[in-house]
N, C-alpha and C positions, 0 to 999 in steps of 0.2 A: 325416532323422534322422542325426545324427552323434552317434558316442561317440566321441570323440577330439578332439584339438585339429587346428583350422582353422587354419591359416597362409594369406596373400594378400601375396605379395609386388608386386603390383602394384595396379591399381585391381577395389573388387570393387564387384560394379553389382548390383541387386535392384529389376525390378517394371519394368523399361524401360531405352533406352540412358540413356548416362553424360550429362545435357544439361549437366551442371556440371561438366562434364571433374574432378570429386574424385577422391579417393584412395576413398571410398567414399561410393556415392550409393543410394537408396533410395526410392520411387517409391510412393504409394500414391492411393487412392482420396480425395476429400474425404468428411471428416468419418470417416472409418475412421480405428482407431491403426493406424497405420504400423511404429511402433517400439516396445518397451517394454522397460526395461531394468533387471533382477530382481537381486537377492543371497540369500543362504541366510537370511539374519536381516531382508529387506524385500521384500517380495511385490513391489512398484512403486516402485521411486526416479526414474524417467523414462519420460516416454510423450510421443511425438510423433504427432500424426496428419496427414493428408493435406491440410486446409487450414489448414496452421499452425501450431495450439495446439500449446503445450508443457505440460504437468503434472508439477509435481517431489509427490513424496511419496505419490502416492495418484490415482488415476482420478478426476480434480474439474474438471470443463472448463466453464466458466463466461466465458473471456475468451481473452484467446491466449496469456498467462502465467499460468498457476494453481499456487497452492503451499499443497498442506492438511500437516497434521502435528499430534502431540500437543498436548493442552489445553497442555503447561506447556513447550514450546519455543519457542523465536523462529525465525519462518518464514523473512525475507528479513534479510539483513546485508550492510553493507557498509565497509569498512574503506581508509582511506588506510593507504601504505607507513608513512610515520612518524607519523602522528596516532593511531590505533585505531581503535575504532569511530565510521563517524560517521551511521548510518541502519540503524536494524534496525526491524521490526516482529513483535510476539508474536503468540501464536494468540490472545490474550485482545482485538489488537485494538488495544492500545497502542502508540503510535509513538516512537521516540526520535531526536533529529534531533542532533547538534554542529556546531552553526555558522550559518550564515543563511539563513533562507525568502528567496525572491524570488519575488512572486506579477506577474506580467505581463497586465495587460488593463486596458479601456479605465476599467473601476472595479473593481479587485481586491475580494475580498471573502472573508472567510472567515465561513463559514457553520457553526452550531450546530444540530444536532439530537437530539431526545431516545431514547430506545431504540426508538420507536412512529413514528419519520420525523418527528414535527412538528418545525416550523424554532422553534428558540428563539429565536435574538439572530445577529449577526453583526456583525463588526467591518469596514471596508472603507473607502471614499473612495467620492465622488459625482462626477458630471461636472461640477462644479465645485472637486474638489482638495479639498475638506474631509476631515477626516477625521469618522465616522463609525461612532458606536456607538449599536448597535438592540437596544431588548429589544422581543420581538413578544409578551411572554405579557401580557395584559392589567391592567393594574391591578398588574406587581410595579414595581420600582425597578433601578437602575444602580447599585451601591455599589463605590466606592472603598475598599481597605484600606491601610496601611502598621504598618509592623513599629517598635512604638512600646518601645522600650529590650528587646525579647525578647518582649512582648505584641502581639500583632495587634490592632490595632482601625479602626471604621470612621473612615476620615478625610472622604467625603465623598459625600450620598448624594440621587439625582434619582429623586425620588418618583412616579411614575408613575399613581396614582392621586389626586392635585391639583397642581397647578402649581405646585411648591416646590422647593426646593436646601436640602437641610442642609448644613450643614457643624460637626464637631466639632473 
């Protein structure tokens, strides 16, 4: 227990030697927090434990990076010097990205699911270079819209339920 301020002018070592020769190193058990790191207005803003995981906001270890916080803030951000933002994610779960996905593998695929985990549709290429679009729900349709003078409507629509192509 210390009342008083801590000064270390050289390296401070806690829980075994320095194996990282740092300026301060800290040594804990796996799966123990290690570290946690408090303010007078946030119970938990950092916790580190012993095999890894880092937690910003709150005690939520689910992965090696976890970040919980309020219903109505955005958890992770990230910002180029001169562009602004170009990746945040809210706690609602919404992504926003500026600028270009590049999805890498041998058939890229981006996958649709509903709140309940069923796979609805996905977008993707085959092992033949095609591209490819899936609706998995039985019996609906693939509709095309376009922005018709200020009105949406459907421009062109694969019927799922008989063998047919509209087109308006």
């Amino acid at each position: 227990t210390l009342e008083s301020t801590l000064s270390v002018s050289g390296n401070a070592t806690i829980g075994g030697p320095n194996q990282a020769n740092s300026r301060s190193y800290v040594k804990g058990q796996d799966d123990s927090v290690v570290t946690i790191f408090k303010s007078d207005s946030h119970d938990n803003i950092m916790a580190i434990t012993g095999s890894g995981e880092v937690t910003i906001g709150g005690i939520y270890l689910d992965a090696y990076f976890n970040v919980s916080g309020a219903d109505n803030r955005k958890l992770i951000a990230a910002t180029g010097t001169s562009r602004g933002k170009v990746f945040s994610v809210s706690s609602s779960g919404e992504t926003f990205i500026s600028g270009n996905i590049q999805l890498q593998s041998v058939e890229p695929t981006i996958h649709f699911s509903g709140s309940t985990g069923t796979h609805l549709a996905q977008i993707g290429t085959n092992d033949s270079d095609n591209l490819v679009i899936q609706n998995n729900t039985q019996n609906r349709h693939i509709v095309f819209k376009v922005n018709d003078g200020g009105v949406v409507r459907e421009g062109l629509r694969l019927d799922g339920a008989v063998p047919e192509v509209v087109v308006n």
